[in-house]
VEXMI-477026 format. One line per 10 residues: number of its first residue (from 1); for each residue z, x, y of C-alpha. Coordinates in steps of 0.1 Angstrom, whole numbers, padded with zeros to 4 digits. Layout:
N
NUM	Z X Y | ...
END
This chain:
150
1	-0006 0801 -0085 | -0011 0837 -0095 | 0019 0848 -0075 | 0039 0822 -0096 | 0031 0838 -0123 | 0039 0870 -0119 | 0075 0860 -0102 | 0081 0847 -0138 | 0068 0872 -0158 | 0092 0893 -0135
11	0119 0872 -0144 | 0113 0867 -0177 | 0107 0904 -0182 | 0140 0909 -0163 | 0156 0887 -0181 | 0149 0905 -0214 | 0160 0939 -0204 | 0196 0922 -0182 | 0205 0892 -0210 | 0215 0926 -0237
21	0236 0944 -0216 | 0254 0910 -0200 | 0258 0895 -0236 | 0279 0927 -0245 | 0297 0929 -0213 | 0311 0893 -0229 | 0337 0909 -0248 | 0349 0892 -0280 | 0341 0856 -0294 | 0371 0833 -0281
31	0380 0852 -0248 | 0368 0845 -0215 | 0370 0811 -0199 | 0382 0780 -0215 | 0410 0764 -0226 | 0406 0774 -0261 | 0420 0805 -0282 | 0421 0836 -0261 | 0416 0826 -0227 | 0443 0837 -0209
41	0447 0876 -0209 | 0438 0875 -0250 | 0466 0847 -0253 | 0460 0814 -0271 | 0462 0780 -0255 | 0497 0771 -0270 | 0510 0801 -0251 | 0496 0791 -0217 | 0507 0756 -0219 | 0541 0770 -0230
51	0544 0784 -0197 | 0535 0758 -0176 | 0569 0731 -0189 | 0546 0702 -0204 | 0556 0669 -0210 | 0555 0654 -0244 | 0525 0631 -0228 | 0508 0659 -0210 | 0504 0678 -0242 | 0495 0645 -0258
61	0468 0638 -0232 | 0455 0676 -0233 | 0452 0675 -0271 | 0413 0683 -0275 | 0397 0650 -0280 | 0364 0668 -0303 | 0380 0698 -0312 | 0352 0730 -0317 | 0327 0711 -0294 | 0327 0745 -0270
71	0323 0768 -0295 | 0290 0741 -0307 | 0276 0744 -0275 | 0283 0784 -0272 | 0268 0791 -0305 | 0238 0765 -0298 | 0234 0787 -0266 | 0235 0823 -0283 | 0208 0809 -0305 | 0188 0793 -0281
81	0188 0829 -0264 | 0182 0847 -0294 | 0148 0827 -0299 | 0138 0832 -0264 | 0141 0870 -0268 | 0123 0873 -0299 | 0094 0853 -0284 | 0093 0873 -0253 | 0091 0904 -0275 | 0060 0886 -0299
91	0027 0892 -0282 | 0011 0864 -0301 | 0035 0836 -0281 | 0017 0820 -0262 | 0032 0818 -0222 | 0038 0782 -0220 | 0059 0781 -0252 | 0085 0811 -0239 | 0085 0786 -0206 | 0097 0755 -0227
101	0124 0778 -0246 | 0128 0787 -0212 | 0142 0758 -0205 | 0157 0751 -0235 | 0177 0778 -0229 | 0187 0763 -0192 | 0193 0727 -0206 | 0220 0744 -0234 | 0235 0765 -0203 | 0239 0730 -0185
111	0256 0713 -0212 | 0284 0745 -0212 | 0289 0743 -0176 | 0293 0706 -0183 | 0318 0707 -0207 | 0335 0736 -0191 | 0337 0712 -0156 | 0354 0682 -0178 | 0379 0702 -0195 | 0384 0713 -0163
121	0388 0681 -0145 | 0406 0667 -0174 | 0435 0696 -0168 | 0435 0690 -0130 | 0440 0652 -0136 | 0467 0657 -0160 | 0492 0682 -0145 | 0514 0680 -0112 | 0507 0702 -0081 | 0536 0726 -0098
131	0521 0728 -0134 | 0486 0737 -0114 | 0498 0763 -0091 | 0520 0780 -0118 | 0486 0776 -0138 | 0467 0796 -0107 | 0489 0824 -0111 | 0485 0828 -0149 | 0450 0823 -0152 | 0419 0848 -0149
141	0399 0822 -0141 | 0383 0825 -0107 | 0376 0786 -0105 | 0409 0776 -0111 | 0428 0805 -0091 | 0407 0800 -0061 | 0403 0756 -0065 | 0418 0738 -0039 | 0438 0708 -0057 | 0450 0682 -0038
END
């Protein structure tokens, strides 16, 4: 039990002194992965799907069924972590309530990764073999440069 604790005080206090620096290593809001604005090499969407010869239904079906619902989650996310490090840094918090944040925090990261995998999947469903490959060569994204698509 005591052991526990101290592994995640470790982490937490780890956590407070890495989540900074990594948060700053992000770059710019809107660049990084996704589908949205600035995602490919500081490029928008329309240019990447430009590139890859869509169809008049492809670019139908990709159309963004709940546009903004990324940036939702992201900015749910930064806020969720902002708490988290302002309780860490409070004294007067009381352990089990930085824990639940904790996990706040983990359940908001979740629903990102989840949306990330659908748009994702969405994508993969939608274009041919051609369209994904050319798609592999543009993109920055590790996941979808090194997926194996059949």
């Amino acid at each position: 039990m005591k052991k526990a604790l101290i592994s995640s005080i470790i982490v937490l206090i780890g956590f407070v002194l890495i989540f900074p620096v990594c948060s700053n290593a992000q770059g710019r809001e809107g660049h990084g992965g996704g589908f949205g604005k600035g995602n490919w090499r500081g490029h928008g969407q329309g240019w990447i799907l430009g590139k890859l010869d869509l169809s008049p239904e492809q670019q139908e079906k990709l159309a963004c069924e709940k546009p903004g619902q990324g940036k939702e989650i992201k900015e749910k996310l930064r806020n969720e972590r902002e708490l988290l490090n302002s309780m860490i840094r409070d004294k007067t918090i009381p352990d089990e309530e930085i824990k639940l944040q904790m996990n706040k925090v983990n359940q908001t990261l979740g629903e990102l990764n989840n949306f990330r995998l659908q748009r994702m999947l969405k994508v993969r469903s939608i274009l041919t073999e051609e369209q994904l490959q050319k798609l592999r060569t543009l993109s920055k994204e590790p996941a979808l440069a090194e997926s194996d698509v059949d």
